[in-house]
C-alpha positions in Angstrom: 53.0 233.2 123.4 56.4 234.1 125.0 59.3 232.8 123.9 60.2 231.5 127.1 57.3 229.0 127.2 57.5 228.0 123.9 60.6 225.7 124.7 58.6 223.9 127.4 55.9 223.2 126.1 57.9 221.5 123.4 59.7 219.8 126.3 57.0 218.4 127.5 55.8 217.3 124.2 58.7 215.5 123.8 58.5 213.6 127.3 54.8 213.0 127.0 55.4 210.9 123.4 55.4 207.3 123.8 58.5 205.7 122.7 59.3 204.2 120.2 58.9 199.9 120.9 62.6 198.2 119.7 62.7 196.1 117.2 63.7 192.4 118.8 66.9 190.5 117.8 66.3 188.2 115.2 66.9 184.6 116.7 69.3 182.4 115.4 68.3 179.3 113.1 67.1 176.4 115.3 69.5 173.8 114.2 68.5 170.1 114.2 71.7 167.3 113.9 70.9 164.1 113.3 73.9 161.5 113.4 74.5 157.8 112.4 76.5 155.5 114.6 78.5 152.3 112.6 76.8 153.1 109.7 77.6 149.1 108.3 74.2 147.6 107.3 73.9 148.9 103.3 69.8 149.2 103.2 69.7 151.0 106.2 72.4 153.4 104.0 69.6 153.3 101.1 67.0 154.4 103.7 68.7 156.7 105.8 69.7 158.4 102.4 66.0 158.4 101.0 64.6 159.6 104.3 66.9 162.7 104.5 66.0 163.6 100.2 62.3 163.4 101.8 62.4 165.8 104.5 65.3 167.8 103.7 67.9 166.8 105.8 71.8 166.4 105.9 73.1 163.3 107.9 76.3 162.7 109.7 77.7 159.3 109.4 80.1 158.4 112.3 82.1 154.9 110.5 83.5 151.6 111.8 86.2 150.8 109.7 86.0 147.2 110.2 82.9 147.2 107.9 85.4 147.7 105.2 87.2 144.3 105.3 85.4 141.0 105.1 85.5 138.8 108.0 88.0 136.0 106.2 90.5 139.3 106.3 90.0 140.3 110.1 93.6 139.6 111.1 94.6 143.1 109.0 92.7 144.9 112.2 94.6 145.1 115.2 93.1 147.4 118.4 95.4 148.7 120.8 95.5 146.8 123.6 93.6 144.1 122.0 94.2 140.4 120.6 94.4 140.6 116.5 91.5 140.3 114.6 89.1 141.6 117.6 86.1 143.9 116.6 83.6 144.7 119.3 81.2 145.4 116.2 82.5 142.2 113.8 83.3 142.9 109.7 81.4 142.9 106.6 80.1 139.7 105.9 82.0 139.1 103.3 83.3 141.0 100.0 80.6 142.2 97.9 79.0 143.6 101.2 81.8 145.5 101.8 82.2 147.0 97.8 78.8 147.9 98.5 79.5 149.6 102.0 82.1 152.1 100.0 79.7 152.9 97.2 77.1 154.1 99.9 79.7 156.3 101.4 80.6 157.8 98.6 77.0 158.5 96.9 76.4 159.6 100.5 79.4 162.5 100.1 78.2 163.4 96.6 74.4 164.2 98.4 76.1 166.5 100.6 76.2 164.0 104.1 78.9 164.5 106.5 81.2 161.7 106.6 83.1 161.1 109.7 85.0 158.6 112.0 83.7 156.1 115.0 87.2 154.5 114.8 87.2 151.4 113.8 86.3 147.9 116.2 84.2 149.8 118.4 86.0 149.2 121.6 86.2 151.5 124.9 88.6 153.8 124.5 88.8 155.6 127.8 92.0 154.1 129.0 94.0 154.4 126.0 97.0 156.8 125.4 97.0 159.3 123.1 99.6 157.1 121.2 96.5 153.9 121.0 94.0 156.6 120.0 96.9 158.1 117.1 97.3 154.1 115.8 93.7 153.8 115.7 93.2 157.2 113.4 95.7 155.8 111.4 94.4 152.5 110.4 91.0 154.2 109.8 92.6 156.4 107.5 94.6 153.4 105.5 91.6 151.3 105.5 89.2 154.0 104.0 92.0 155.8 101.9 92.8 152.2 100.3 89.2 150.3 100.7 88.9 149.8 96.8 92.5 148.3 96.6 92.3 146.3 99.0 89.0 144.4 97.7 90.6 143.4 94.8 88.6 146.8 92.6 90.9 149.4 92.6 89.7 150.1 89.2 86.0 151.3 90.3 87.3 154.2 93.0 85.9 157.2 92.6 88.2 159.9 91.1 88.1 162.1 93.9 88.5 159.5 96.8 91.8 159.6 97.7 91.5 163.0 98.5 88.0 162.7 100.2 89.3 159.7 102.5 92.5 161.9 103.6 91.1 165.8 103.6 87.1 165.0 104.7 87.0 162.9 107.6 86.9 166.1 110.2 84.6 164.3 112.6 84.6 162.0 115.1 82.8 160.0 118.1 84.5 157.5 120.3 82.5 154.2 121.1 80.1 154.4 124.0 81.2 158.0 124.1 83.9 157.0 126.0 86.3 159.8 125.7 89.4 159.4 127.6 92.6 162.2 128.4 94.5 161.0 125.6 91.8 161.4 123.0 91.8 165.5 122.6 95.8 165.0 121.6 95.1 162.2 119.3 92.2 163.9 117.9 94.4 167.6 116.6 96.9 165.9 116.2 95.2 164.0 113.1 93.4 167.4 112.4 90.1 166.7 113.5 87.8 170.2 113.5 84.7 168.3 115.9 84.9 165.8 118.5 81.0 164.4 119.7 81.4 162.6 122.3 80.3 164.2 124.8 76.8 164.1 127.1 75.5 167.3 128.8 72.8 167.7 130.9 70.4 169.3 128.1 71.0 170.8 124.9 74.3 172.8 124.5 76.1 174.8 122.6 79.8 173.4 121.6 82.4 174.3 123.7 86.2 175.2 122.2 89.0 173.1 122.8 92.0 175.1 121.1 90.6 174.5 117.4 88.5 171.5 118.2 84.7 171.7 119.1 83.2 170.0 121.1 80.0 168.4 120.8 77.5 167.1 123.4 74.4 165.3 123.4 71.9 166.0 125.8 69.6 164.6 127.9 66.0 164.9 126.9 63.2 164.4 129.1 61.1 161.1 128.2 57.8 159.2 129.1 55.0 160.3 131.9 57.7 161.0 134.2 60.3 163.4 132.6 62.9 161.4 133.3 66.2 162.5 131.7 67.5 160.2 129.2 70.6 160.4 126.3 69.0 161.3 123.1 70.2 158.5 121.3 68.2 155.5 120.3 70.2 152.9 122.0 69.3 154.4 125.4 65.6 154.7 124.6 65.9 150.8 123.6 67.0 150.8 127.1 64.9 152.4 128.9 61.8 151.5 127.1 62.6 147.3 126.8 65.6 147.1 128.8 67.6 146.3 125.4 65.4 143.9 125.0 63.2 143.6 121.6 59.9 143.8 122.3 58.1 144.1 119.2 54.3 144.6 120.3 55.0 147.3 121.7 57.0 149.3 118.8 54.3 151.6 118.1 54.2 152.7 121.6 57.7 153.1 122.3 57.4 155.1 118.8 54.9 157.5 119.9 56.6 157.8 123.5 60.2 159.3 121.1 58.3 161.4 119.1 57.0 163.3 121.7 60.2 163.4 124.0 61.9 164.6 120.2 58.8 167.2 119.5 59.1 168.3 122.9 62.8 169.0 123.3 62.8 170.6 120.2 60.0 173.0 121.3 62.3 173.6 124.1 64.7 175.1 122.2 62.7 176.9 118.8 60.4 178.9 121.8 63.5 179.4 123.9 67.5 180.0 123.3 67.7 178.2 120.0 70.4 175.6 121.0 71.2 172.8 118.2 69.4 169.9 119.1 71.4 166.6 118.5 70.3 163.2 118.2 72.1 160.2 118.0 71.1 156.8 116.1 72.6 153.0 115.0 72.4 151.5 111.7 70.1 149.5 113.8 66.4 149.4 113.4 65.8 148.5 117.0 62.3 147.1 118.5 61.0 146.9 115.5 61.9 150.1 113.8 60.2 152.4 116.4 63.1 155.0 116.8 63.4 154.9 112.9 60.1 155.6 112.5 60.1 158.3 115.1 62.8 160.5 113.6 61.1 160.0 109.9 58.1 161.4 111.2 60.3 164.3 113.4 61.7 165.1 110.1 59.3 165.0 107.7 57.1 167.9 110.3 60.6 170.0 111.3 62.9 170.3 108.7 60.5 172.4 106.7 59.6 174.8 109.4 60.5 178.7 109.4 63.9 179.5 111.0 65.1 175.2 111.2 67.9 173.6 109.5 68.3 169.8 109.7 72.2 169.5 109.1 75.2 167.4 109.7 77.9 168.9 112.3 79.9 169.8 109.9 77.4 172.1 108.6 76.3 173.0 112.2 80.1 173.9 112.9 80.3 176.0 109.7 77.0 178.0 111.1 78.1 178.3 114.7 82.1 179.6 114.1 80.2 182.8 113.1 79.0 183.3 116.1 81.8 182.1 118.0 83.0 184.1 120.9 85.6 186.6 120.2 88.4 184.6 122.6 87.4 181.5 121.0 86.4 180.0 124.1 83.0 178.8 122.7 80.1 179.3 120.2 
């Protein structure tokens, strides 16, 4: 054989070799973030904290600071813009509640929850200045930073809570997600790191604002139809009963959230990955179906290959390491 052919035949050796398949990108862990609105009723705190040891979640808890006076004491709480004493949401019944309320947040903390603000008398924000949003931050700050004290047991707070109720609180939603244009300014200017208040038309990654993320929840398709709804208990309670409790039905507005929550999170572990966030009250709400619901989500998701039930402050810590190189989002 010549040496001239010898090259192509090796040429067309080379061209005839199937190539070689590429190895696909890894996907990203499927996040799941499941938050508590109010967080005031102390054996929802007990159950909310056992269901998340069972299935191996992390929780965030958005607080109402006016669960940490007693009603007799509402005249401390004055709302921008609002008479004194107002809460949308009331006060702890009365003292002990209130001692207890604390205790929960801070065994909460030492289980590795994220702990974060709903302000404090649950009122619509969306008109306020960034000056009625900054008053607000700071009585939520004063009322968690000196909760012992002020119910007369300043000798039973926790070593480290002084530091916890000024350094930790990173989070925040505004009532009815009702974020108006003086909120962003109030919000860094306290040092807030996530802001989840907002609603997007599916799941959604976080977008940037300066060093503030921020948060969405999405619509999720629901019952026969498909019909877009907030995935937040309140507006299934809605759209199932009108807000109205209708407790012979529970275990069919039950099954109807578990599939909208199964199915929107297939959505996103077969497709893009996006975090998948759900919203919920310390309400059990006709007759503990959306409870129920996200027990049973949990106890068959958490444990699943590549899925990570966390709070947003762990969700944040995950996504700032993919986050864009100008910052812009994650």
């Amino acid at each position: 054989m010549s040496g001239r052919i010898l090259p192509s035949l090796l040429a067309a050796a080379v061209c005839a070799a199937p190539a070689l398949a590429e190895e696909p990108a890894p996907k990203r862990t499927q996040l799941v973030i499941v938050s508590f609105d109010g967080a005031h009723d102390n054996l929802l705190w007990e159950k909310s904290r056992a269901m998340a040891r069972r299935t191996n979640a992390h929780f965030t808890y958005f607080l109402s600071c006016t669960f940490f006076f007693p009603r007799e004491e509402r005249a401390t709480y004055q709302a921008p813009q609002e008479k004194r004493g107002r809460s949308n949401v009331g006060f702890a019944p009365d003292r002990e509640d209130a001692i207890l309320r604390l205790g929960e947040i801070w065994l909460a903390k030492l289980e590795g929850h994220d702990l974060a603000s709903h302000a404090c008398g649950h009122f619509d924000g969306g008109r306020w200045s960034a000056e009625d949003w900054k008053a607000e931050f700071a009585f939520f700050r004063a009322a968690l930073k000196d909760g012992w004290k002020n119910l007369g047991v300043g000798e039973r707070e926790p070593a480290d809570w002084q530091r916890f109720a000024t350094e930790d609180i990173k989070g925040f939603r505004a009532p009815y997600l009702s974020a108006g244009p003086g909120l962003v300014e109030a919000l860094e200017a306290y040092g807030f790191r996530y802001d989840a208040s907002l609603v997007s038309k599916g799941p959604a990654m976080p977008v940037a604002t300066g060093d503030l993320a921020r948060f969405a929840l999405p619509l999720i398709p629901e019952g026969a139809s498909g019909k877009p709804v907030i995935a937040m208990d309140y507006n299934l309670y809605v759209r199932h009963s009108r807000g109205k409790e209708r407790p012979e039905e529970s275990e069919a507005f039950e099954e109807r959230t578990l599939k909208a929550y199964r199915d929107a999170f297939a959505a996103q572990y077969d497709g893009e990955r996006i975090p998948l966030q759900l919203g919920f009250h310390f309400v059990e709400m006709n007759a503990g179906a959306y409870w129920r619901a996200l027990d049973r989500f949990l106890a068959e998701t958490c444990g699943r290959k590549d899925v990570a039930c966390v709070s947003y402050a762990q969700a944040l810590d995950i996504l700032a390491k993919e986050r864009k190189p100008d910052g812009s989002s994650f």
